[in-house]
Backbone bond lengths (Angstrom), bond angles and torsions (degrees), N, CA, C in turn:
res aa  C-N    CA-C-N  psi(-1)  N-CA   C-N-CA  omega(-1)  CA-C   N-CA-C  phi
1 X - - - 1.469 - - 1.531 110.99 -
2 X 1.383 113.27 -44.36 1.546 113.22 168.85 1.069 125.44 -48.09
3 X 1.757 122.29 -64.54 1.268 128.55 167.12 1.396 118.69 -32.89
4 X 1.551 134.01 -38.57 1.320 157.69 167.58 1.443 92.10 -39.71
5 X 1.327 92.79 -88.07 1.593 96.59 -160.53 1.526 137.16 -62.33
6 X 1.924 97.00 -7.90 1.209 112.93 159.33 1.694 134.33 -97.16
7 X 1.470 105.55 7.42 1.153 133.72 145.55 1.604 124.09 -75.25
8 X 1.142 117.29 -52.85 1.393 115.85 168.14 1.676 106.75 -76.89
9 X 1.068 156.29 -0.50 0.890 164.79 -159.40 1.434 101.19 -118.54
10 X 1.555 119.66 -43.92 1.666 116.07 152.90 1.391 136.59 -70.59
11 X 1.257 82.99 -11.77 2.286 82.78 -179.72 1.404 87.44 -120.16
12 X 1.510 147.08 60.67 0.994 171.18 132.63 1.757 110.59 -91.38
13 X 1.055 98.83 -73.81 1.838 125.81 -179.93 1.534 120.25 -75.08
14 X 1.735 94.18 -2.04 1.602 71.42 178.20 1.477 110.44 -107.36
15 X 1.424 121.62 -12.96 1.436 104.75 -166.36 1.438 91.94 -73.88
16 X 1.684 129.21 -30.55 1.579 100.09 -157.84 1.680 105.78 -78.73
17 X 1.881 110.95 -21.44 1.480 84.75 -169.68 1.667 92.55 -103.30
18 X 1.025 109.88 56.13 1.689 127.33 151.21 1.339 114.56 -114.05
19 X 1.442 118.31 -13.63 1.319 119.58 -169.49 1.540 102.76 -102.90
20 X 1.800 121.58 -33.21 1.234 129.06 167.82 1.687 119.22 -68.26
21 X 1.113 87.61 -18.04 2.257 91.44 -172.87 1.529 72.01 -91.43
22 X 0.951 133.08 -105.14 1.664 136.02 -172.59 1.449 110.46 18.89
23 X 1.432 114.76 -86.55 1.333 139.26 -157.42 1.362 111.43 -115.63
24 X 1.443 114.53 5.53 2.033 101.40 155.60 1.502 96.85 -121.94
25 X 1.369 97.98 -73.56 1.842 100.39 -174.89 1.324 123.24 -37.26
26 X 1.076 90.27 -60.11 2.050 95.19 179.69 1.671 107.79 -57.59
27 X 1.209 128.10 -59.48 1.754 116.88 167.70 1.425 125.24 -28.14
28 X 1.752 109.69 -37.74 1.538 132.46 -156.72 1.542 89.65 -89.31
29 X 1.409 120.20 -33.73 1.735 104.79 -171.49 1.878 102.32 -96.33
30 X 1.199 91.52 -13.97 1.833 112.76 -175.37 1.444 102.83 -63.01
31 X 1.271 114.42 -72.36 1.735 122.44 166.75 1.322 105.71 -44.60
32 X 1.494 135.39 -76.77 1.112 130.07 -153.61 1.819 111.66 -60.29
33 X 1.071 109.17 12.79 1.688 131.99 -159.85 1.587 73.49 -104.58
34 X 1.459 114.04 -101.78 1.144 163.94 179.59 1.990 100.01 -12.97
35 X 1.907 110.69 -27.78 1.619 85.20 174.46 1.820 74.91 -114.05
36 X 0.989 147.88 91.55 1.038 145.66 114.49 1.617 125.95 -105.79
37 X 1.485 93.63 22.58 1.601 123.29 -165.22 1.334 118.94 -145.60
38 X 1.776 117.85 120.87 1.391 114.58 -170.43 1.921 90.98 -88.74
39 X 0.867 96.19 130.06 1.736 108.11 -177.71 1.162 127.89 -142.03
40 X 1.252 131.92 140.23 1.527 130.88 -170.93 2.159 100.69 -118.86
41 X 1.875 103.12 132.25 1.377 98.77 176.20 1.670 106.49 -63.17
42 X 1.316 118.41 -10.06 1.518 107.42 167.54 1.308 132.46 -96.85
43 X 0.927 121.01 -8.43 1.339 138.20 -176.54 1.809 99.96 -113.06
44 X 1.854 100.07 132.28 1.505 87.75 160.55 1.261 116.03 -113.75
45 X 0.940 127.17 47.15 1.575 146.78 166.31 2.041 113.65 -101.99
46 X 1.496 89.05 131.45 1.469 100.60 -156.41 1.321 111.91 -117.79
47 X 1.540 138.40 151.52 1.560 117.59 170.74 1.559 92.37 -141.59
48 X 1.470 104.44 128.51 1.228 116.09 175.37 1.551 112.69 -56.51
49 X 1.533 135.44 139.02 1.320 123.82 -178.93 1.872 91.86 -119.54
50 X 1.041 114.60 -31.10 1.593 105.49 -137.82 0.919 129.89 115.47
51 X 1.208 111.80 -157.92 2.085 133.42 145.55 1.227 108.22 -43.08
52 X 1.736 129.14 -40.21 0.836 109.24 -126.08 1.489 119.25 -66.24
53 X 1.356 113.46 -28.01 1.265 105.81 174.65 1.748 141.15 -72.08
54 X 1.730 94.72 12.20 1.503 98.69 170.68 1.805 87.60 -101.29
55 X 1.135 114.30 1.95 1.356 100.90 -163.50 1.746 91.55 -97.71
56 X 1.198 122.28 -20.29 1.344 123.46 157.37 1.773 124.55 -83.33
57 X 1.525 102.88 -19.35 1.817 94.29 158.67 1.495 116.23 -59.25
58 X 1.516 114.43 -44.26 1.521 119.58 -160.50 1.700 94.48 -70.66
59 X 0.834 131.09 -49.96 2.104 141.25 -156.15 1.535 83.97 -83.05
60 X 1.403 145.97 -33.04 1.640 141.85 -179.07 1.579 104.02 -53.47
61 X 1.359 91.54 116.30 2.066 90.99 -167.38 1.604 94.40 -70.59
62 X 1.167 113.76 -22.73 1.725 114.24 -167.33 2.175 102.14 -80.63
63 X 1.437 119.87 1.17 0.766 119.17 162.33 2.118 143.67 -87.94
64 X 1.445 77.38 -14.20 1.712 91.77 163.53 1.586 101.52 -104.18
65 X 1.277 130.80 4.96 1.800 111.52 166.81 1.841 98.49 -95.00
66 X 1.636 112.83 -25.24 1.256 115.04 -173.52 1.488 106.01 -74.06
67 X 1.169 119.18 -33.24 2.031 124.09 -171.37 1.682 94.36 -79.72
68 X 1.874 117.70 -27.23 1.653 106.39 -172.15 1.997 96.17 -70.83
69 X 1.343 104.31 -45.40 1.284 110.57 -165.96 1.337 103.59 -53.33
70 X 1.900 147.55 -72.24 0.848 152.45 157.33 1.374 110.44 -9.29
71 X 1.343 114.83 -56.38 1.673 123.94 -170.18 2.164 96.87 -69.53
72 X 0.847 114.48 -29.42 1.802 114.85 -179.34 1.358 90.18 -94.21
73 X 1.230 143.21 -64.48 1.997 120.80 -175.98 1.622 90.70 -41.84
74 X 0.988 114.14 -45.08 1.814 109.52 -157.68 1.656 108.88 -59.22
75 X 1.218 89.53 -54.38 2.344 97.76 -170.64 1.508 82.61 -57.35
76 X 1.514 105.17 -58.87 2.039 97.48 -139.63 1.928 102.24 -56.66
77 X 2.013 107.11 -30.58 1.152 100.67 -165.74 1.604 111.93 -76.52
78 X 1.203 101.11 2.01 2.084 101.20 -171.85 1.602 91.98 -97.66
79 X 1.355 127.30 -48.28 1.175 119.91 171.96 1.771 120.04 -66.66
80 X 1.351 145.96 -27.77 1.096 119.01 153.14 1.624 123.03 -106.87
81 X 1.178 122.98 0.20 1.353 130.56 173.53 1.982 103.81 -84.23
82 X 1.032 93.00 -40.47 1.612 97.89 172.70 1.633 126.56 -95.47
83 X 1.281 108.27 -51.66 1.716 102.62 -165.12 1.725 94.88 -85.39
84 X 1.745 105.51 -52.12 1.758 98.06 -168.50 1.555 108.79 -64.56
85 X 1.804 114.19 -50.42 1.793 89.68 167.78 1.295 131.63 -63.76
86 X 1.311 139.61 -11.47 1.614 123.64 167.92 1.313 111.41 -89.32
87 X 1.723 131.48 2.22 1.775 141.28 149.55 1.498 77.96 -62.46
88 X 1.177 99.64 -92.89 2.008 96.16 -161.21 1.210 130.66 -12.13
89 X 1.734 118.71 -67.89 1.226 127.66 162.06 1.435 128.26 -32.12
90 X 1.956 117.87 -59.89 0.900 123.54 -179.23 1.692 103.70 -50.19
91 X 1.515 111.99 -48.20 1.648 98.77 -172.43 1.314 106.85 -58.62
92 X 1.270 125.80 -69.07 1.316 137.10 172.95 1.540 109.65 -1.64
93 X 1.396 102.48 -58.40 1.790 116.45 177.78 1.249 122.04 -59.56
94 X 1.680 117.83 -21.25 1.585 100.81 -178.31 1.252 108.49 -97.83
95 X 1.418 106.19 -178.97 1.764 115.66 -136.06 1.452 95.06 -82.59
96 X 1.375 135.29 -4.88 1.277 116.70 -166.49 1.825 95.06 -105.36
97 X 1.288 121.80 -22.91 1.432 114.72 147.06 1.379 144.97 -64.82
98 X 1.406 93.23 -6.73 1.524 89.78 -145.44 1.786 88.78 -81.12
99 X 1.688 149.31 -13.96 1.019 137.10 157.84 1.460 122.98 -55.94
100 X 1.599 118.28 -8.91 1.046 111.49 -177.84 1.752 109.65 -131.23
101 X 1.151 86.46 45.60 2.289 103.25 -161.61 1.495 80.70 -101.98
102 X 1.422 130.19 -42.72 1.922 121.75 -168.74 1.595 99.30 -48.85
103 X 1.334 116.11 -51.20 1.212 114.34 -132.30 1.819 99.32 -109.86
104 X 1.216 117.89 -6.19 2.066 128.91 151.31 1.449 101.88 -83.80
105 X 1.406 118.30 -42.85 1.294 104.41 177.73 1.592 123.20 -58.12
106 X 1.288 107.92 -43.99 1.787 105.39 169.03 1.411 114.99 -48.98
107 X 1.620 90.95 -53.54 1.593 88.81 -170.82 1.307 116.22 -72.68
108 X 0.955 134.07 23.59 1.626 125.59 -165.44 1.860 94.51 -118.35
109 X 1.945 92.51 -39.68 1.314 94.28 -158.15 1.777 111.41 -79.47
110 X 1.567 107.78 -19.14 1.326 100.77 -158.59 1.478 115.09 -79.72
111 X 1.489 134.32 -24.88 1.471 124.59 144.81 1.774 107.05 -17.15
112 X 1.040 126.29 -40.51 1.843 99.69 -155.09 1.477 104.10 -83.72
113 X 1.611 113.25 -11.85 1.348 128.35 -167.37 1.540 109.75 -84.87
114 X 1.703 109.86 -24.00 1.521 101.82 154.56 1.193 133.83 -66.28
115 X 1.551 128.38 160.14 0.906 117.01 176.98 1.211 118.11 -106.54
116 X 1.377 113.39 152.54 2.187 132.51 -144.95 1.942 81.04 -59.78
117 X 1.560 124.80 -57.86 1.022 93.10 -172.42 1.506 140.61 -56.09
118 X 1.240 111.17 -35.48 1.616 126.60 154.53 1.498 116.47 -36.03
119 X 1.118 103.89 -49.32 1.453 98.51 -163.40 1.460 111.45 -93.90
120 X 1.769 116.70 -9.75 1.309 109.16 159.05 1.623 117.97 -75.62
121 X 1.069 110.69 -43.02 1.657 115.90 -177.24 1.812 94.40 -49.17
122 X 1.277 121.53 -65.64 1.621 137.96 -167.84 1.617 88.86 -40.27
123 X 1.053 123.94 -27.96 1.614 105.91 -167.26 1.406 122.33 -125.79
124 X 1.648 107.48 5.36 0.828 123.89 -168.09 2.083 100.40 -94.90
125 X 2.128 100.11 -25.34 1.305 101.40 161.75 1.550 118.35 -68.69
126 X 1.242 114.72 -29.86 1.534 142.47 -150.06 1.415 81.33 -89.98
127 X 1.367 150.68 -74.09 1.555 130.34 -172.35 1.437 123.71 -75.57
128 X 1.742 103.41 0.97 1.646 105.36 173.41 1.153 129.26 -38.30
129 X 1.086 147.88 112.81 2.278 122.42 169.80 0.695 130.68 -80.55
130 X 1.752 120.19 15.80 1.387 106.38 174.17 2.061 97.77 -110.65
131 X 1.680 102.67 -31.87 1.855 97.75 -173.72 1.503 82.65 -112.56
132 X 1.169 153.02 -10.35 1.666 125.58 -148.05 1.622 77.88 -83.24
133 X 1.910 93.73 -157.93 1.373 122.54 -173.06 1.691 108.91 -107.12
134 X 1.001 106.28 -40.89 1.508 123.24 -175.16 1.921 101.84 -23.27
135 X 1.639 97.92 -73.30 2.094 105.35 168.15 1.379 99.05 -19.28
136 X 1.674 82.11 -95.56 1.687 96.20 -144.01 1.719 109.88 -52.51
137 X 1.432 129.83 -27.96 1.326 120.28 159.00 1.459 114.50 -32.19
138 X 1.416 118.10 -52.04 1.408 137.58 -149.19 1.930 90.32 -75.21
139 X 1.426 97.78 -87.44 1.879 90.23 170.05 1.824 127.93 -42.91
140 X 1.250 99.80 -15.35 1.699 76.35 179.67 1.652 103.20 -112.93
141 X 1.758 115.13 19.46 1.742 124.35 125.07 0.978 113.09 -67.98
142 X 1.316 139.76 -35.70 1.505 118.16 -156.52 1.642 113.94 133.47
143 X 0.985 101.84 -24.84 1.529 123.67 -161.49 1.380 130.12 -62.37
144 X 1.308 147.41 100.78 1.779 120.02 163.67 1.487 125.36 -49.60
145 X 1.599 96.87 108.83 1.441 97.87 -179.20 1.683 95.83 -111.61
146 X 1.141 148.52 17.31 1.360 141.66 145.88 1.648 107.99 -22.66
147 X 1.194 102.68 -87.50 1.823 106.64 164.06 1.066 154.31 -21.21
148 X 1.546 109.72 -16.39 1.001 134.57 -147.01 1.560 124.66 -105.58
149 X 1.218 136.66 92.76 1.495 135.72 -155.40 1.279 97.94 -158.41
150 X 1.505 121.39 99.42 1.124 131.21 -174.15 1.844 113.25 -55.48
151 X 1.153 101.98 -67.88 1.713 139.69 176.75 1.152 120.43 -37.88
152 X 1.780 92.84 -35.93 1.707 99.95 -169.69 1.806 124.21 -120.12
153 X 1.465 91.28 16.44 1.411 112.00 169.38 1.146 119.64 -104.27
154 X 1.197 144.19 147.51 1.527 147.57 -170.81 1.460 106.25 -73.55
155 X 1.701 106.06 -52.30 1.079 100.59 -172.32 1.377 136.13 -85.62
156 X 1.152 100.30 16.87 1.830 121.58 -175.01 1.456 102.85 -130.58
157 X 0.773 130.85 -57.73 1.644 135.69 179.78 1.803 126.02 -7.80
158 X 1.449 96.05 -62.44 1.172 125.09 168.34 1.737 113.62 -66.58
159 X 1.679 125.38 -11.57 1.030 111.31 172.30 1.348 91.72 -103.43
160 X 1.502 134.81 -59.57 1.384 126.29 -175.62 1.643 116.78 -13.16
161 X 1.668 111.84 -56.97 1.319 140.24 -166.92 1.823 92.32 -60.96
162 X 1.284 107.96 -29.43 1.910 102.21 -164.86 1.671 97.51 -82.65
163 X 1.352 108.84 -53.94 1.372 117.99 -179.82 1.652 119.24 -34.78
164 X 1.418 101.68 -62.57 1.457 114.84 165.18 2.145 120.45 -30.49
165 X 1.496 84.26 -61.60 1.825 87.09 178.08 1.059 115.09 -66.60
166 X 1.708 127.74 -15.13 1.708 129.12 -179.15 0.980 89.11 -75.70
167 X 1.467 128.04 -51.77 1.739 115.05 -159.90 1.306 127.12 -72.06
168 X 1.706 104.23 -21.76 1.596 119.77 160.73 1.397 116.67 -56.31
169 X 1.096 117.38 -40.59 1.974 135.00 -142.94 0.966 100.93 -107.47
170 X 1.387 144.77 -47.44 1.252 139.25 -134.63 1.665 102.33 -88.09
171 X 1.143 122.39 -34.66 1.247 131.31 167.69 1.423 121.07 -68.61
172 X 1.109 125.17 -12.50 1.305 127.79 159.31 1.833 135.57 -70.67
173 X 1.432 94.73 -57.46 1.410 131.03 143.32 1.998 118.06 -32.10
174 X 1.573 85.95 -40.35 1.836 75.08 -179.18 1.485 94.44 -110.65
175 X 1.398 138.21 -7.15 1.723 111.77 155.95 1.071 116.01 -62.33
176 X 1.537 144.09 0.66 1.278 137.63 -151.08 1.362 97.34 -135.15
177 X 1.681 118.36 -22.01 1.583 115.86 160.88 1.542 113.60 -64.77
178 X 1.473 107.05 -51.22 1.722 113.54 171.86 0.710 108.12 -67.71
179 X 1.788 154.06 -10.18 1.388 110.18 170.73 2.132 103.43 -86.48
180 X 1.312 94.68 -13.79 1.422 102.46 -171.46 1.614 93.69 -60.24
181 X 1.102 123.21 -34.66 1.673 121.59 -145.83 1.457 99.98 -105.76
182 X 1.782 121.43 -30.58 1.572 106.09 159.06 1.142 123.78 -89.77
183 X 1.472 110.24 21.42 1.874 121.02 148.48 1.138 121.54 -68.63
184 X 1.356 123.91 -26.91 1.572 128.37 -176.90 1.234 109.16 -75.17
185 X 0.983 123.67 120.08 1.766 150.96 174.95 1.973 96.14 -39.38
186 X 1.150 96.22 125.58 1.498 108.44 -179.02 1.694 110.28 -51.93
187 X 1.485 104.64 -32.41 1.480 95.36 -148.46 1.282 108.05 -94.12
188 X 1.471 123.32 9.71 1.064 126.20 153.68 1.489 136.65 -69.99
189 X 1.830 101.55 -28.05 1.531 110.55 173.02 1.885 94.32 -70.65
190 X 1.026 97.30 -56.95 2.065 108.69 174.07 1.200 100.61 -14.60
191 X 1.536 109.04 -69.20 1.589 110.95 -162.85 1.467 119.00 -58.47
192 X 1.818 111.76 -38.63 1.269 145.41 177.45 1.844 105.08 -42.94
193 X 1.160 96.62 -75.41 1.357 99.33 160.18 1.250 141.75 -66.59
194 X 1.404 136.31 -8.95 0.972 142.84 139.16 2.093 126.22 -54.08
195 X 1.415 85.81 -24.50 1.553 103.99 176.94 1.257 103.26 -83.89
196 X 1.546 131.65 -19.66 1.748 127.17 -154.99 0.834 120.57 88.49
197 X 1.308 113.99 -2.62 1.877 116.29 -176.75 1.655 107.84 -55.36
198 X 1.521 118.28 127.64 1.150 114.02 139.67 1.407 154.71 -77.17
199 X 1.424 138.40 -152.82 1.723 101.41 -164.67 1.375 92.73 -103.89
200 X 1.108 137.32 -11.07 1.548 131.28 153.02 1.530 132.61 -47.82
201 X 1.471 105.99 -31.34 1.528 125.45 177.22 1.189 108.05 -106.75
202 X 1.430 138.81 -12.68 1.692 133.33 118.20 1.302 139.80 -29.41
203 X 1.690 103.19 -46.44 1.425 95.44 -174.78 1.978 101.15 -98.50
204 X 1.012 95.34 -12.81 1.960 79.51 176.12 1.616 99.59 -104.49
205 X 1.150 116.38 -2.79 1.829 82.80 171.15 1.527 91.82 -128.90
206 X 1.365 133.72 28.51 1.795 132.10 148.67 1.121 117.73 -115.95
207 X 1.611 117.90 -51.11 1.426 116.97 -156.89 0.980 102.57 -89.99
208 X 1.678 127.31 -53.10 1.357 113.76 171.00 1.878 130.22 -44.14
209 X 1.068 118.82 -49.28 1.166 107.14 178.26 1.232 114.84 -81.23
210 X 1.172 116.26 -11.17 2.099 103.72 -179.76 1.425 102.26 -81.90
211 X 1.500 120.95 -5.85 1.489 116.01 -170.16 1.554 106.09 -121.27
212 X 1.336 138.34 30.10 1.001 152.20 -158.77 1.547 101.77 -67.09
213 X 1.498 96.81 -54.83 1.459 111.06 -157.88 1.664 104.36 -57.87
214 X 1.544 106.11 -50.64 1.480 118.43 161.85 1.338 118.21 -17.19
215 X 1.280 86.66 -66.38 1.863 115.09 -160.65 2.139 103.87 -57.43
216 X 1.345 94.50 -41.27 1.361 97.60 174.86 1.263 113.12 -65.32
217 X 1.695 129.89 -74.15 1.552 127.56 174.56 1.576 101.33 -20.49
218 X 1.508 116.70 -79.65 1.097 100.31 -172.41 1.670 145.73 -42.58
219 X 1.179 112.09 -37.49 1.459 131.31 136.34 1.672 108.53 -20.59
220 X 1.469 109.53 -72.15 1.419 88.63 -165.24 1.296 121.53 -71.32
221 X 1.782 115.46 -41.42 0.992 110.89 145.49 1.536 137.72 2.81
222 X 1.244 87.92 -87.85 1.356 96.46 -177.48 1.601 128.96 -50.38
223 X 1.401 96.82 -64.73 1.796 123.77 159.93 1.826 102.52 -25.00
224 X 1.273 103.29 -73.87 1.383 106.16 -161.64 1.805 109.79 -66.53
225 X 1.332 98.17 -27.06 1.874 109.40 165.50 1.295 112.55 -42.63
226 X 1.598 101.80 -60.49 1.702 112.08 -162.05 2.115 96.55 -69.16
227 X 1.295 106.92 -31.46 1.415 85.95 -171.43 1.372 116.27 -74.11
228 X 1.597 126.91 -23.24 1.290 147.61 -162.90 2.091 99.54 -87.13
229 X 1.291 92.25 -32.39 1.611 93.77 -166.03 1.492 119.50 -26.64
230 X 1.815 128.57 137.69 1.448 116.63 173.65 0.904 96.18 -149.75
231 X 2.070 145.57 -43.16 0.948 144.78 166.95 1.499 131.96 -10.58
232 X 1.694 95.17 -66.17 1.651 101.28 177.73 1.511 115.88 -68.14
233 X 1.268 103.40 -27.86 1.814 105.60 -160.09 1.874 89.30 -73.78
234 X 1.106 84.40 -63.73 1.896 96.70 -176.10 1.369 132.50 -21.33
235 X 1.872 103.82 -55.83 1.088 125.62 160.98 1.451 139.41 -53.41
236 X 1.636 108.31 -46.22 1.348 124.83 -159.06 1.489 88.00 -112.71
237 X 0.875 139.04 -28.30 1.667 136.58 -170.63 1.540 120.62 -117.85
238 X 1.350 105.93 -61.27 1.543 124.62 -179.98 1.893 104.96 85.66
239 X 1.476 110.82 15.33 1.628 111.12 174.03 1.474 91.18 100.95
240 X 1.515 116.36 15.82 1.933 83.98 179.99 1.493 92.49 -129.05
241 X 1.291 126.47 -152.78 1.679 118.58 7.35 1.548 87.72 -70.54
242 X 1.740 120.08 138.99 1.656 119.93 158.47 0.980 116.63 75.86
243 X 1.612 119.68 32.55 1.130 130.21 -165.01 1.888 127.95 46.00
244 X 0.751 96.43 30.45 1.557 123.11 -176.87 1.745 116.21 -34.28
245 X 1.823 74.03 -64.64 1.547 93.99 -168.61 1.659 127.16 -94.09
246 X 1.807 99.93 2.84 1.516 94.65 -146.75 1.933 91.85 -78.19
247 X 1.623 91.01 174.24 1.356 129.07 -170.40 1.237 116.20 -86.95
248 X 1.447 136.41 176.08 1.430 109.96 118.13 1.406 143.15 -86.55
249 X 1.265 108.55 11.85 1.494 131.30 165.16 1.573 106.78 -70.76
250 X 1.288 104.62 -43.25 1.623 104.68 -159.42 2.079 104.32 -108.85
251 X 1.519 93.40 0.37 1.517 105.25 157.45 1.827 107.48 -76.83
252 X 1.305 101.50 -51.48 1.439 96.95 -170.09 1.400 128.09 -92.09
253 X 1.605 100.79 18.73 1.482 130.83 162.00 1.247 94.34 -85.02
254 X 0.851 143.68 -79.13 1.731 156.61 -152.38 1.579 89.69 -46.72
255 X 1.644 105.65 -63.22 1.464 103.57 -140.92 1.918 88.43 -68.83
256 X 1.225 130.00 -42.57 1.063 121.93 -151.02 1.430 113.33 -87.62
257 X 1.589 111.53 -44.34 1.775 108.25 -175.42 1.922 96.96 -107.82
258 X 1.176 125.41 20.80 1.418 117.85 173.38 1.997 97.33 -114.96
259 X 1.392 125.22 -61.97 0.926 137.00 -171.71 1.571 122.17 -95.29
260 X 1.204 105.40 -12.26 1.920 117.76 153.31 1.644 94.57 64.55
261 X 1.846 110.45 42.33 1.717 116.49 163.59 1.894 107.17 -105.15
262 X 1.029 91.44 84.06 1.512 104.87 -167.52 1.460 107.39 -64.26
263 X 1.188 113.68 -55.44 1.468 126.33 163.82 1.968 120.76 -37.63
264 X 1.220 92.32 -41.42 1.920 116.74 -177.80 1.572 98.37 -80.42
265 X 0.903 117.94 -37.82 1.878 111.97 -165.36 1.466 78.98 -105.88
266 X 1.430 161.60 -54.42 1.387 117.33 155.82 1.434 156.67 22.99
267 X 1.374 80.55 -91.77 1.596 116.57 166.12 1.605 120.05 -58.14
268 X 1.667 111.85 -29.72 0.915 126.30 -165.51 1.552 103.55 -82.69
269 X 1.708 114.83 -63.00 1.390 119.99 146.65 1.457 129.87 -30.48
270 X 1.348 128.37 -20.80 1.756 111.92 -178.33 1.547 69.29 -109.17
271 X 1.451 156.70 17.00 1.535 120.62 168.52 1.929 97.66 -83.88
272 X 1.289 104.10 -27.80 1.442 117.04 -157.61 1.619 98.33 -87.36
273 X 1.279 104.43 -12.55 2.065 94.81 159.48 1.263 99.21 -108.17
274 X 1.293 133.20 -30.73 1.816 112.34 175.67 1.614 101.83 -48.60
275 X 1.169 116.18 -49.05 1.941 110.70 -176.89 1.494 102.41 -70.73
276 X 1.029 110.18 -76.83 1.742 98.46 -164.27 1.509 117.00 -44.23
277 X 1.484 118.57 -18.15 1.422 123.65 -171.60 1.514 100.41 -76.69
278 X 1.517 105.49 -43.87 1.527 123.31 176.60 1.727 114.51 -45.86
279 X 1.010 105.08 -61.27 1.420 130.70 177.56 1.384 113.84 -47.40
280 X 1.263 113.98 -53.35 1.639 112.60 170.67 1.297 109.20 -90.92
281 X 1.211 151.36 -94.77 1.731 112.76 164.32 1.287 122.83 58.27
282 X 1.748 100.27 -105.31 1.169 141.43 -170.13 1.525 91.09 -62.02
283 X 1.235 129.04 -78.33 2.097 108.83 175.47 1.033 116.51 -52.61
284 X 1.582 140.79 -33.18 1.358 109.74 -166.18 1.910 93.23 -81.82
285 X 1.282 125.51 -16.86 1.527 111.98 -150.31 1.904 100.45 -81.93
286 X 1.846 95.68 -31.97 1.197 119.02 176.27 1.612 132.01 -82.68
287 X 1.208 106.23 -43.46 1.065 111.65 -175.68 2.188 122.43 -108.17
288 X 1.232 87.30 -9.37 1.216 93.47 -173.86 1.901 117.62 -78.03
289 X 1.120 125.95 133.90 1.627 95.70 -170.19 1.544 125.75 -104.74
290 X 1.050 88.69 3.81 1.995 113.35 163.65 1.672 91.85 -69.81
291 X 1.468 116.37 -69.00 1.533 110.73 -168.13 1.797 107.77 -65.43
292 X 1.236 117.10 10.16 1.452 104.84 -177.13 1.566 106.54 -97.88
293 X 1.388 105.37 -23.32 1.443 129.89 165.87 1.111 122.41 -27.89
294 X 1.828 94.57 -71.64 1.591 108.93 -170.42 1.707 110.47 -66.54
C-alpha cells in the first residue's frame, strides 16, 4: 500500500517540478554559464573571460548610482507600500469606516490595474513644465516654479520616478493587508474591547501579529520589486538625464539589447538574483513565524 501511494505521490510531483527544473533552474545555471563568456547575439563565436565580467560590473562607475537607486525604490517602497498601506487598511477596517471602505478601496486599488507603461507616459505629461500640472499647481501656492523640471534634473529625477510607483503600488499592497486583517477572528477585537483596549493597543498587540505572515510576503514582494525595477525608470527617464536614474534592470538593458555585451548583462542578471534571492531568504528564515517554528 505504501509503495502505491508513493508511486502516485510521484507522478503527482513530477510534472510540476519538471516544469520548475525546466524553466527556472535550468535558465539560472544557463545564464550563470552564459556571463562567464564575452559573446555577441550575432556572432556564435565565444571567448571564455571568467569573472571577468562581474569584475567589470563592480569598476562600472554607472553601477554604484544603479545599487543607490535600487536602495531608494527599496526604503521609500517598505515605508509607503508597507508601513503607510497597512495604517490605511487598519483604518479602513474599523467600524466607523468600514461603510465607506467599498468605495477608498476602489480608489486606492485601481492605479495598480494600469499598466506601468500608461502610467509612465500619464506622468511624464503631468511633471512636464511647460503643459503638465506639477507648475501651475506650484504658482497658484505661491511657489517659484520657473526651476522646476522634475525629469530633467539629476537630482530630482530619480525621486519623481519613485513617487510614481508608490502611487501605482500602494493600493495593491493594502487589499492584501485587508484581506489579511478581516481574517482575524472578531472575538479577539471583542475581547480587546472589553479589556479597554484602544485602537492603537489593537493594532500592535492583534493585528500586527495575527498578520505577520502577510506582512512578510509583502516585504519580499516588495524588496525584491524595488531591486528588479525597469518599467518606471525606462519609460519616464530611460536612465537619464546622465545616467541619473539607471537601475540594474535598466543597466542590463543597456548592456545587453542596446550594446549587444551579452556575456556583461549576464553577469549583471545572476547579480540581481544573488540579491533578491538573498533578500527573501533572509525574511522568510527571519521573519516569517511558521519558519521560526521549524
Amino acid at each position: 500500500m505504501k509503495k502505491h501511494q508513493t508511486l502516485d505521490a510521484f507522478l503527482f510531483l513530477f510534472p510540476p517540478v519538471l516544469f520548475i527544473v525546466v524553466f527556472l533552474y535550468f535558465p539560472i545555471v544557463l545564464n550563470f554559464y552564459n556571463s562567464l563568456f564575452q559573446w555577441s547575439v550575432f556572432s556564435t563565436s565565444r571567448k571564455y573571460v571568467g569573472f571577468a565580467n562581474y569584475q567589470k560590473l563592480l569598476a562600472d562607475p554607472v553601477f554604484p548610482i544603479a545599487i543607490r537607486n535600487n536602495l531608494i525604490f527599496m526604503v521609500v517602497s517598505v515605508i509607503f507600500q508597507i508601513g503607510v498601506s497597512l495604517i490605511m487598511a487598519a483604518i479602513l477596517e474599523e467600524k466607523f469606516m468600514r461603510r465607506l471602505q467599498p468605495f477608498f478601496r476602489t480608489v486606492y486599488f485601481i492605479p495598480s490595474l494600469l499598466m506601468v507603461t500608461v502610467t509612465g507616459i500619464m506622468f511624464q505629461i503631468i511633471y512636464n513644465p511647460l503643459i503638465g500640472l506639477v507648475n501651475p499647481t506650484l504658482r497658484f501656492l505661491g511657489f517659484d516654479a520657473s526651476q522646476v523640471d522634475l525629469l530633467g534634473k539629476e537630482s530630482s529625477a530619480i525621486w519623481a520616478v519613485v513617487a510614481v510607483s508608490q502611487w501605482q503600488y500602494i493600493g495593491y499592497t493594502l487589499i492584501l493587508f485587508l484581506v489579511a486583517i478581516q481574517s482575524i477572528p472578531e472575538d479577539l477585537y471583542e475581547a480587546a474591547d472589553l479589556d479597554g483596549a484602544n485602537g492603537m493597543v489593537r493594532f500592535f498587540k492583534i493585528t500586527l501579529p495575527e498578520i505577520q505572515e502577510m506582512i512578510v510576503v509583502n516585504l519580499i514582494v516588495t524588496m525584491t520589486g524595488s531591486i528588479k525595477v525597469f518599467d518606471e525608470v525606462y519609460v519616464m527617464t530611460g536612465g537619464g538625464p546622465g545616467r541619473s536614474t539607471e537601475t540594474l534592470a535598466t543597466m542590463l538593458y543597456r548592456a545587453g539589447f542596446r550594446n549587444d555585451e551579452m556575456g556583461y548583462a549576464s553577469a549583471i542578471a545572476f547579480f540581481v538574483f544573488i540579491v533578491t534571492g538573498v533578500i527573501a531568504v533572509f525574511q522568510i528564515r527571519y521573519y516569517s513565524p511558521s519558519a521560526k517554528e521549524i
